[in-house]
C-alpha positions, -999 to 999 in steps of 0.1 A, spaced: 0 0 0 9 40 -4 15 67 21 -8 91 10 -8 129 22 -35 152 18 -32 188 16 -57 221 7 -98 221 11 -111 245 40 -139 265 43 -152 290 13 -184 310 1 -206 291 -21 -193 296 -55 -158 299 -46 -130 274 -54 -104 252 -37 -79 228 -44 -73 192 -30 -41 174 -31 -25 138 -25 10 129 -30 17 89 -30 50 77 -19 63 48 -5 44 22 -24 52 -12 -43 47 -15 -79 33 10 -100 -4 33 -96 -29 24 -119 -56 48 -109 -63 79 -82 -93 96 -74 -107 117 -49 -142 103 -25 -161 129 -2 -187 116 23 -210 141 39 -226 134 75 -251 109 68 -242 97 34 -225 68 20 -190 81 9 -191 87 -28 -170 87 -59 -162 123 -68 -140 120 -94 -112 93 -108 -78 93 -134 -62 68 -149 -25 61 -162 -35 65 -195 -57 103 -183 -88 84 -185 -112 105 -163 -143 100 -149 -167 125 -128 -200 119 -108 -229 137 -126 -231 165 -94 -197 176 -100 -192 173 -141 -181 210 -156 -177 223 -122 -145 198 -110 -112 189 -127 -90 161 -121 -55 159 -131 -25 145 -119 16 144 -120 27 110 -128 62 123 -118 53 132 -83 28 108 -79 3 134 -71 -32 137 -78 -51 166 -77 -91 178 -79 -97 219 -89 -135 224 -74 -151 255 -86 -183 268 -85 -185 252 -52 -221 245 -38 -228 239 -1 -237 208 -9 -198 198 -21 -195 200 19 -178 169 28 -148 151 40 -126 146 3 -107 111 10 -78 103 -15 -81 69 -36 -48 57 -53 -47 16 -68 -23 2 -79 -3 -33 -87 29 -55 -76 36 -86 -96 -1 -90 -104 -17 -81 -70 -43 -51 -65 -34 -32 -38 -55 1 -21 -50 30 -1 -68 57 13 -58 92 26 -66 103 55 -98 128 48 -97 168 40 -130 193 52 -143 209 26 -168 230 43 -189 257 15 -214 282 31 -244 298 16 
């Protein structure tokens, strides 16, 4: 598994924008895909956005034209742009990274990030 640290999200007017980070390091293998998760009180914890190797991307439906993924294969670092932020983007924003070693799968998560957007 990765060490993964998590940096940015805060608190912002709705409409604002913030920046999310995660930088992977000490992993086996190589990392096939990262992507970011938020779970708000009372909800199941939900895909926000994901990236491939190749820059495949994929968004959930609330957050299409409004978030951008993109990462630095170099630093092993993913990171999610959120604009037009909404108060109901408020969530904890937990890092995804998978990867593989010789064949096996292996998954880590970060450790969580507030975003918190006001009305």
């Amino acid at each position: 598994q990765a060490r993964l640290v998590q940096s940015g999200g805060g608190l912002v007017q709705a409409g604002g924008s913030l920046r999310v980070s995660c930088a992977a390091s000490e992993f086996p293998g190589s990392i096939y895909r990262m992507g970011w998760y938020r779970q708000a009180p009372g909800k199941q914890r939900e895909l926000v956005a994901s990236i491939r190797r190749d820059d495949w991307t994929n968004y959930a439906d609330s957050v299409k034209g409004r978030f951008t993924i993109s990462r630095d294969n170099a630093e092993n670092t993913v990171y999610l742009q959120m604009n037009s932020l909404e108060p109901e983007d408020t969530a904890v924003y937990y890092c995804n990274v998978d990867g593989e070693w010789y064949g096996s799968l292996w998954v880590s998560w970060g450790q969580g990030t507030q975003v918190t957007v006001s009305s």
